[in-house]
C-alpha positions, 0 to 999 in steps of 0.5 A: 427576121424575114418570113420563115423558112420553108426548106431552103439550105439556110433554114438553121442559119442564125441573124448576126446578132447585134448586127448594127454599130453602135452610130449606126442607122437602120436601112429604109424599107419602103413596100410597094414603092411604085404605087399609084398613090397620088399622095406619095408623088410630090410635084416636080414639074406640072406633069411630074411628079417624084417619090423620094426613097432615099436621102442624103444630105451630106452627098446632097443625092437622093433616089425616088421614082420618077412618074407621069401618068401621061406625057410629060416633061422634066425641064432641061437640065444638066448633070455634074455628077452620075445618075442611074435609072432603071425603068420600072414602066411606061416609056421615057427618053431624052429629047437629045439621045437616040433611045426610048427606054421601056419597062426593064431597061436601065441608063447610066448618065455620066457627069457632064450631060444635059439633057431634056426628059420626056415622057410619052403616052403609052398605056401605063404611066412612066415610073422610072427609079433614079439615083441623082447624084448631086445637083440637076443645073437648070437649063435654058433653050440655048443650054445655059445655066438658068438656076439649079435644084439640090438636095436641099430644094427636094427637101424642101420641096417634099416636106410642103407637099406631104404637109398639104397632102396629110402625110406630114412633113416629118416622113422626110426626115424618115428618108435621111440616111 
């Protein structure tokens, strides 16, 4: 149960009980999400870094903040399916776009579009909370395919870091959805 009621309308209301089918899992509850805890970072580029939130495999999607503590880069890449983002601070755009967006805004990115992400210095690190949904292809200056990253690679990607950093590779596995 959530914290006690203290007078709100529903203060009698009883939980459903037995509330999960039985195959069913649990949702993920993570607090404080946007911490600045190094730890939770898990390298994606040399000034990125990516805390995953959420994983599925089946859809190979994932969410996580994205941050950078100063200016950074996500290499150039291309998106087959949509990505949603809302800014949670900081200053971040994409090289090719006419926008900057800031603490509050949200993009949706439709299937289709390459891009380079940038961020920029600004007083407070980027954090940014992104649901990608399906492959990032790898782009090269020219926009050609140059390789790609799945949601097979983040796996892999985060099980290392939070080895190497004593979180333990297995709090991946608690992500799976």
């Amino acid at each position: 149960m959530p914290e006690e009621a203290t007078g709100e309308f529903w203060t009698n209301l009883k939980p459903i009980q037995n509330s999960f089918k039985p195959d069913a899992l649990p949702e993920v509850y993570l607090s404080q999400v946007a911490t600045d805890d190094d730890r939770y970072y898990v390298p994606f580029t040399e000034t990125v870094g990516s805390r995953p939130l959420w994983i599925n495999v089946k859809d190979n999607s994932w969410a996580d903040i994205l941050r950078a503590k100063e200016a950074g880069l996500v290499n150039r890449h291309y998106h087959p399916h949509e990505v949603f983002a809302y800014t949670i601070s900081g200053k971040w755009g994409y090289l090719e776009r006419p926008w900057t967006a800031s603490a509050g805004d949200f993009v949706y990115e439709a299937p289709g579009e390459g891009h380079t992400l940038v961020s920029y210095d600004s007083g407070e690190p980027m954090k940014t909370f992104f649901i990608v949904k399906g492959p990032l292809i790898w782009l090269d200056e020219n926009g050609e395919t140059a390789g790609y990253f799945d949601v097979h690679d983040y796996i892999a990607m985060c099980r290392k870091h939070y080895e190497q950093v004593g979180i333990g590779a297995d709090y991946v596995n608690s992500l799976f959805r």
